[in-house]
N, C-alpha and C positions, 0 to 999 in steps of 0.2 A: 118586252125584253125577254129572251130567252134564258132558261136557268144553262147554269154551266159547272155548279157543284150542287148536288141535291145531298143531302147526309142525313138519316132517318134512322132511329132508335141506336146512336154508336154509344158503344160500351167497351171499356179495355180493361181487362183483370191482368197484375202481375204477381206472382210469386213473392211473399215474401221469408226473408228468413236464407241460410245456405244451404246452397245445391249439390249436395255432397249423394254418396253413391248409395247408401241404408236409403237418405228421402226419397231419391228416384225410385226405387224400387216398391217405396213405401205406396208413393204417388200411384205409383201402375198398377199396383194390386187394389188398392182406397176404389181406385176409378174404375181399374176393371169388376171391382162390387158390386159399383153402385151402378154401370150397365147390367149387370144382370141382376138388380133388382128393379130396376125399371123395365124388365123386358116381363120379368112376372109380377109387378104390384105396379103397373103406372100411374097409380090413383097416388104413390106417393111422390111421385117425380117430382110435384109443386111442394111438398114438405121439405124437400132437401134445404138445407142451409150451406154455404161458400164457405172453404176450410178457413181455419180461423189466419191461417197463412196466408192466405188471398185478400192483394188489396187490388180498390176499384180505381181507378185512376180516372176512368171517364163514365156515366150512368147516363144512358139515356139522353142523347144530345140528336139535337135536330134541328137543323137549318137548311138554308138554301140561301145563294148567293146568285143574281142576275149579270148579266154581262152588263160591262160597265159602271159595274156596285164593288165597293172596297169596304170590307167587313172589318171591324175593330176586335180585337180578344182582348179582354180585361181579366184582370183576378192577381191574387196572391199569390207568392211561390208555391207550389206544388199544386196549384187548383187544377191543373189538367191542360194548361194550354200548349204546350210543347206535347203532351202525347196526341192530342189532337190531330195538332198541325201533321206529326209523323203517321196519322192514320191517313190523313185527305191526302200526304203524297207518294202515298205505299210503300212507307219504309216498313210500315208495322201494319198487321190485321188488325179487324177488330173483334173481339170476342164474339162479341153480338152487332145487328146491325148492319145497314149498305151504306154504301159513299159511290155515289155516281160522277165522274168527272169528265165535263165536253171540251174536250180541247187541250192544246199544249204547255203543259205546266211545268213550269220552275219554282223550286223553291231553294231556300238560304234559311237554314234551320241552326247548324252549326258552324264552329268555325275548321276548316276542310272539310265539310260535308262534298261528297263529290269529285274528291281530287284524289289523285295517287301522289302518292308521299314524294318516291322515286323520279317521278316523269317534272319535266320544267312547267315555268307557265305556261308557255307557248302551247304546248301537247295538251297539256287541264284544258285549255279553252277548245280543242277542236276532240276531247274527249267528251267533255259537257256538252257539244253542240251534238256531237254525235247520238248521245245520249236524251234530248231533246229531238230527235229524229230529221236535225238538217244534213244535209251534205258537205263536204268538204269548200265545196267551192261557196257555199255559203254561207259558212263561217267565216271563209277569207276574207269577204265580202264584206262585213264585218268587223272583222279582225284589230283593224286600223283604231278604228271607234273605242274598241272596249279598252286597248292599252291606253289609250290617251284619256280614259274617261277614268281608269285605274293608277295613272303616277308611274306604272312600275319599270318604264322604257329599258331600263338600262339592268332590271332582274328577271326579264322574262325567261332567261333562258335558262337560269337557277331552277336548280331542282324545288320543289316547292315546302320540303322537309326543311329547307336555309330560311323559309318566311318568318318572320313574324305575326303574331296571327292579327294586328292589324293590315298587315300585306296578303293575309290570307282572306280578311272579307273583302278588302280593296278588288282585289283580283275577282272572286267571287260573286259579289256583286255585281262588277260590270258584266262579265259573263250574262246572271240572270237577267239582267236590265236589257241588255243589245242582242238577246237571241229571239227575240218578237213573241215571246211568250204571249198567251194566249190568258193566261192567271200566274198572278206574281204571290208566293206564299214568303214573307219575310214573320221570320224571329227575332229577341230584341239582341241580334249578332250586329246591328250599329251601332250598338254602344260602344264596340269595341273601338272603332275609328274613330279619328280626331274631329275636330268642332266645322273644319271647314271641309273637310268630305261627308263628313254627314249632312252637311247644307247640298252639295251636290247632291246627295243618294236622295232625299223626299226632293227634290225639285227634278229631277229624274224619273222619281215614284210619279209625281201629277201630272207629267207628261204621258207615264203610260196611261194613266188613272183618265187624261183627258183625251186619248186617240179609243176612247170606251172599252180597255181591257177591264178584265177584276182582279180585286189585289185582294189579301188576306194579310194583316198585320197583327202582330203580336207586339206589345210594348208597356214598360211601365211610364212613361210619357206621356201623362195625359194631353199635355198639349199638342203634341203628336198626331193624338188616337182625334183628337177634337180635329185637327185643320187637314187629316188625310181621309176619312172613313165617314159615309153617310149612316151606316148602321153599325150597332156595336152589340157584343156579346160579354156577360159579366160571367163568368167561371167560379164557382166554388165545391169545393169538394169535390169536383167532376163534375157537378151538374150545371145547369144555366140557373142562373139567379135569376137573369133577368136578359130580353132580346127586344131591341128597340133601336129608335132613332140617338145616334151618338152622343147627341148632347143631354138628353133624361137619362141614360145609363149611366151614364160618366160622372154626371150630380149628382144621383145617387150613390155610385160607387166609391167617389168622394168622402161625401157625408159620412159612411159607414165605417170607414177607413178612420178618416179624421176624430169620429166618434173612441173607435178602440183606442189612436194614440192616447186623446184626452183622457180617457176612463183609465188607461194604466199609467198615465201618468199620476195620477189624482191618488193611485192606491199606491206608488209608490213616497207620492208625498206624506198619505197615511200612515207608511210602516214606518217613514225615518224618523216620526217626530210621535210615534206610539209609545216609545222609551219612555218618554218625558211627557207627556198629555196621556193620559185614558181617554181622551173626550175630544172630538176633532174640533180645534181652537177655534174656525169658523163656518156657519152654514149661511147659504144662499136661500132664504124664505118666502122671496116672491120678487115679480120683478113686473115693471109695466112701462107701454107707453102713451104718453100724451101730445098729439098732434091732431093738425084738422084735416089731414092724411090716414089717419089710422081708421081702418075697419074692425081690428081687435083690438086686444090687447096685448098682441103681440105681431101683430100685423100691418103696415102701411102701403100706400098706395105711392111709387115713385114719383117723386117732384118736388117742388122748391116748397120747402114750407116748415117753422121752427119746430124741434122734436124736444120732447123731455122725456128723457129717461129713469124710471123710479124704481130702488133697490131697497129691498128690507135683510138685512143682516143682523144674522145672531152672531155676538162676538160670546163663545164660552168659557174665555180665558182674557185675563189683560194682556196688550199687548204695547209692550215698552218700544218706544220710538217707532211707533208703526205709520207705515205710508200702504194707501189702497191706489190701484190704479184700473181702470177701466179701458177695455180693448175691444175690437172688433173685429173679425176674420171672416172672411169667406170659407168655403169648403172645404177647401185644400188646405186650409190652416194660414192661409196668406195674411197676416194684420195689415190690417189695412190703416188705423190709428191707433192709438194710446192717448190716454190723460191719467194723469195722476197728483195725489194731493196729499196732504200728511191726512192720518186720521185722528180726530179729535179726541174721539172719544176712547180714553186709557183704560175701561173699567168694562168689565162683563157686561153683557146687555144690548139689549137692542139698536142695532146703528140704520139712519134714514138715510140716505143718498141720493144724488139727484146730478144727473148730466145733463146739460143743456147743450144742444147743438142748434145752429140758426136751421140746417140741414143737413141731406146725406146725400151724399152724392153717388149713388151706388146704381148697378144697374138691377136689375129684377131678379131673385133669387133669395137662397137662404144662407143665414149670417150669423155665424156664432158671438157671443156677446159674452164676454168672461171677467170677472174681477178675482184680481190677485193680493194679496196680504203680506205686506213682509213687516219682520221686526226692527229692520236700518241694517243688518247685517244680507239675510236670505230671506225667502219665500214662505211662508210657514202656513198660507192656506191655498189653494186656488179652486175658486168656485163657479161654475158652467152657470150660467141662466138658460133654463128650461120653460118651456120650450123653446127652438131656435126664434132668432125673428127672422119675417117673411117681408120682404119687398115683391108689392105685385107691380107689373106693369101696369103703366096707364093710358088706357086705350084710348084716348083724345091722342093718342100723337103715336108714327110710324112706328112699329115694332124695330124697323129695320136701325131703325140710330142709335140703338144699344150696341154697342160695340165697346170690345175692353173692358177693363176692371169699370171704369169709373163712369158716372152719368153725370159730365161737365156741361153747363152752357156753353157750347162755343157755337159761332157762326162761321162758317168759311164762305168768302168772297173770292169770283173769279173776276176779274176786267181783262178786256181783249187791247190787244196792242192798240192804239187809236193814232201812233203815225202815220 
């Protein structure tokens, strides 16, 4: 396969702070300095340090995208992935670094990115095609396609300043989709549109994605980023965390994610009830499991087979009408069950627990496992069992049957008509 975006050591600094007339001048004197002190001490060039005004948005990023490969971006708001995308499609340089790009690109980054306010729909589309380097008559050619694939028949001749800006991706999008783009760069600008044009636009997306263009998506959707992109990119702080096959980034990125909610949840349960306790009412001491599945002690091998689950808690406070409950989640935070029961024991001191499951029906992966504490009114502990437990696959049987949340017995039977 042939590369069609190569990007090697990209970096973006922006200014921070306002741009008033003292700083500029401050700026050009600062820099024209430090040229002439690099012209007679170059030995300190690598000494310099970035004005404390100067923030990195993107450090050292490097990838490559194949034809026919659809790249995932992942990360939190502000990690970098919108200056990116506007570096691969030369809205903006990059400080440092090259970005090589083979072929006709489209990108949907904002919402009017690419249109003029003033001119109707009709004009945006054979401006953009223009601007993608077709001809007239091949837009028209076209033309047909993109209104009909867009809703907007009856406002295409509306100035596009009258849209709304779900009319404005509507539009937009079909544009990028039907001018035979060669790399489709999308931003998470589908969010904007409703539930069933978004179903068109990724079912649109897999049609370019299967005639072997390459796409670039950007999205907080993980399930999105899982069922469009073979490879994916984890963004932090501008850097890559992490670049690999979508579905190990994604669990990871998960996990890490899922970890901060739980820990700030945990410390905010700590400050409401610090008034009233110095001493956090309960801790999680250990925790195990017992099956003829288990390789650790926090470890099982997928399959049918009865599991005990064993908890040691310190209760450091009584706790009047209290009920414990035990939970299980995936990565993404999804519970997958609950049980809960009163708790017995009203007095300080060490509490034994024990869940019994005949099984778990899960597929292979990592599984958070939580017990919560309440008084019959609220919540007053919630405690993480550490380490995560781990379901390995189990290689007696096809990798490929995992599919979905869950690892059910079912059989499906086909019979042929026999009339």
């Amino acid at each position: 396969m042939s590369v069609v975006i190569n990007a090697e050591n990209i970096s973006k600094r922006f200014f921070l702070g306002e741009r008033n007339q003292r700083a500029f001048f401050e700026d050009v004197a600062a820099k024209s300095a430090r040229g002439f002190r690099r012209l007679l001490r170059p030995r300190e060039r690598q000494k310099e340090k970035g004005s404390a005004r100067d923030f990195w948005a993107l450090r050292d990023v490097s990838f490559r995208i194949f034809q026919g490969q659809t790249l995932g971006i992942i990360g939190e708001n502000g990690a970098g992935k919108s200056t990116l995308l506007k570096v691969l499609s030369r809205i903006t340089q990059p400080t440092t670094g090259t970005v090589k790009v083979y072929g006709r690109l489209a990108s949907l980054l904002e919402v009017g990115t690419g249109f003029h306010p003033e001119f109707s729909g009709r004009d945006n589309v054979y401006l953009n095609g223009a601007m993608l380097g077709l001809s007239r008559k091949e837009v028209r050619n076209r033309f047909d396609q993109i209104i009909e694939f867009s809703g907007l028949e009856q406002f295409i001749d509306v100035p596009v300043k009258n849209y709304s800006s779900g009319m404005y991706v509507r539009l937009a999008f079909a544009v990028a989709a039907h001018l035979n783009p060669e790399i489709v760069i999308l931003d998470e600008v589908l969010a904007v549109g409703d539930a069933v044009f978004q179903k068109k636009c990724f079912d649109r997306m897999e049609e370019i994605i299967n005639e072997g263009h390459a796409a670039i998506l950007v999205s907080h959707g993980m399930g999105n980023v899982r069922r469009m992109s073979q490879v994916c990119m984890w963004l932090h702080h501008g850097r890559v965390q992490m670049f690999g096959p979508t579905h190990e980034v994604v669990s990871c990125y998960e996990k890490q994610t899922t970890h901060e909610v739980v820990t700030h949840y945990e410390k905010q349960t700590a400050q409401q009830h610090e008034p009233a306790h110095r001493e956090v009412p309960a801790s999680l001491s250990s925790w195990f499991l017992e099956s003829k599945l288990s390789t650790n002690l926090h470890t099982i091998v997928a399959g049918r087979a009865p599991i005990a689950v064993h908890f040691e808690i310190d209760l450091a406070v009584p706790i009047a009408n209290g009920r414990i409950s035990v939970s299980v989640a995936d990565v993404q935070g999804l519970i997958l069950f609950t049980q809960d029961g009163a708790l017995q024991q009203k007095k300080a001191g060490k509490l034994v627990m024990l869940l019994e499951l005949p099984w778990l029906p899960v597929k292979p992966g990592q599984y958070i496992v939580s017990c919560t504490i309440s008084d019959g009114s609220h919540p007053v502990a919630f405690l993480r069992a550490t380490p995560e437990l781990t379901v390995l696959e189990d290689k007696s049987i096809d990798s490929s049957g995992y599919r979905g949340l869950l690892n059910l017995p079912a059989r499906l039977s086909v019979e042929g008509d026999h009339s």
